[in-house]
C-alpha positions in Angstrom: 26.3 88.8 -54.6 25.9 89.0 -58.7 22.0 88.6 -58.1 22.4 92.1 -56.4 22.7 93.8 -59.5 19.4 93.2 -60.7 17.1 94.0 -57.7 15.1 96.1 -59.0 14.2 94.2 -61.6 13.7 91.2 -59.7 11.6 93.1 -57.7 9.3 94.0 -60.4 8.8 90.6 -61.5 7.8 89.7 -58.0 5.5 92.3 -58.4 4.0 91.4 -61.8 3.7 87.6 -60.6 1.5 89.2 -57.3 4.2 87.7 -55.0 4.5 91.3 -53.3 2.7 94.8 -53.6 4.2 97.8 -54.3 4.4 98.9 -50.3 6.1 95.5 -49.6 8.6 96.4 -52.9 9.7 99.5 -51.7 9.8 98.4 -47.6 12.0 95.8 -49.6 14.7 97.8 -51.2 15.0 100.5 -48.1 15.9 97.3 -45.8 18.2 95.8 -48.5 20.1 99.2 -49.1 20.8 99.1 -45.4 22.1 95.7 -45.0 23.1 95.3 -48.4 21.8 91.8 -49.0 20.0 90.5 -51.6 16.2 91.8 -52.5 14.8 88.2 -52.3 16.3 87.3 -48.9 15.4 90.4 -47.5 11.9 89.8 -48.3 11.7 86.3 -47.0 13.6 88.1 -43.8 10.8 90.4 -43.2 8.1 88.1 -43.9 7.3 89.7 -47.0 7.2 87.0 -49.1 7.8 82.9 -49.0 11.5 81.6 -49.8 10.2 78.5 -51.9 7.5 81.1 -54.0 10.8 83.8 -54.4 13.5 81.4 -55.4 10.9 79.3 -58.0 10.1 82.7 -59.8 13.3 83.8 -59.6 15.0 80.3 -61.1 12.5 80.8 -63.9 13.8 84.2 -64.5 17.6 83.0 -64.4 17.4 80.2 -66.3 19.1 77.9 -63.2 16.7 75.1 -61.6 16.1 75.6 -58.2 15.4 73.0 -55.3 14.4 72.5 -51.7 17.7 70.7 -50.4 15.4 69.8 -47.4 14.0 67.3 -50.4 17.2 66.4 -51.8 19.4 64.0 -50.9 22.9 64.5 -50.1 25.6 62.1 -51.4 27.7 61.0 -47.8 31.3 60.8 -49.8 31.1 64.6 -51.5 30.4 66.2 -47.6 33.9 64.1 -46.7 35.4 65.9 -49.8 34.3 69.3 -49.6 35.3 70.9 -45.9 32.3 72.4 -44.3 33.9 75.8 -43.7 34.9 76.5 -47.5 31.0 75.5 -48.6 29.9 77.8 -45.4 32.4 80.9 -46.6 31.9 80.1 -50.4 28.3 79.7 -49.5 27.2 76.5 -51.2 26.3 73.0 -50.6 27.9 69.9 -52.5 25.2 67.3 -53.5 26.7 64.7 -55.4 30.1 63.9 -57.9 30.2 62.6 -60.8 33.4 62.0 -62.3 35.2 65.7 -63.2 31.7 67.6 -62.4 29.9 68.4 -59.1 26.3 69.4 -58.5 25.8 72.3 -55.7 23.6 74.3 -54.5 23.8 78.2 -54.2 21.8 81.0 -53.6 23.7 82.9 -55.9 24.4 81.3 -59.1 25.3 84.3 -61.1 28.1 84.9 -58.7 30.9 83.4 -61.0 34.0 84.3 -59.1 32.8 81.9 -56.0 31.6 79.4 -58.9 35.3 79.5 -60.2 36.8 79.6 -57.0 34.8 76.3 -55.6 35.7 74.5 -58.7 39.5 75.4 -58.8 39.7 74.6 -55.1 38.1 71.5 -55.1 39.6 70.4 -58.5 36.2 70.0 -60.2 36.5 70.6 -64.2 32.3 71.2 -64.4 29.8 72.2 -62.0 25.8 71.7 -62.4 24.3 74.4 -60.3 20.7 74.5 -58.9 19.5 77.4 -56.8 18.3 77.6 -53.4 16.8 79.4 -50.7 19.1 81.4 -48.6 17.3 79.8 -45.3 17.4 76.7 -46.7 20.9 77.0 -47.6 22.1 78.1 -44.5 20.3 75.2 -42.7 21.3 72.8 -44.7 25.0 73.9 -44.1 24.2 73.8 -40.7 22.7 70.6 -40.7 25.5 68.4 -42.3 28.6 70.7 -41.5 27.5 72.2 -38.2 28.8 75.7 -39.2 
């Protein structure tokens, strides 16, 4: 993940904002050096801190607008176009098309290699990207894909 890179700092803004405490920080980054996932998902793992608080400070922080997809509507042609095991390995979720661009949600939307992959694949000339909960993601995935 590209948001890997910056865990420590994302840690300390967690910290600053009171979303965590120091104890919780550093419980964070010994679990995510073990697993080697991403500092915000670990957190929300072990019950550290809440997905929706995480991924709203750390939209702010990025610049990319994040959303609960359990709130956003899904557009039924784009899951027909976009097969359910690339957005599971590629680890997105289409939401809507229009014309050359598509909007999709990531949990990662630094990670431009999978941003460039998904639009070459799916022949896409733009992308709008919003950001979203790992557990979110995942279920949503789940939900309309069943992967």
């Amino acid at each position: 993940m590209a948001l890997q890179n910056n865990d420590s700092y994302i840690g300390q803004l967690l910290l600053k904002d009171g979303l965590i405490n120091e104890e919780d920080l550093e419980r964070g980054l010994e679990e995510q050096k073990k697993n080697r996932d991403f500092l915000c998902a670990t957190l929300v793992r072990l019950g550290l801190a809440a997905e929706e608080r995480v991924f709203s400070i750390l939209s702010l922080q990025i610049g990319v607008p994040f959303l609960l997809l359990r709130d956003c509507p899904i557009e039924p042609s784009i899951l027909n176009a976009v097969p359910g095991n690339f957005a599971a390995a590629c680890n997105f979720m289409p939401l809507k098309s229009e014309g050359d661009q598509l909007f999709l949600a990531t949990a990662d939307p630094l990670n431009s290699r999978a941003l460039e992959e998904i639009r070459a694949y799916l022949g896409f000339n733009r992308l709008k990207v919003f950001l979203a909960g790992d557990n979110d993601l995942r279920q949503t995935i789940r939900k309309y894909y069943g992967v």
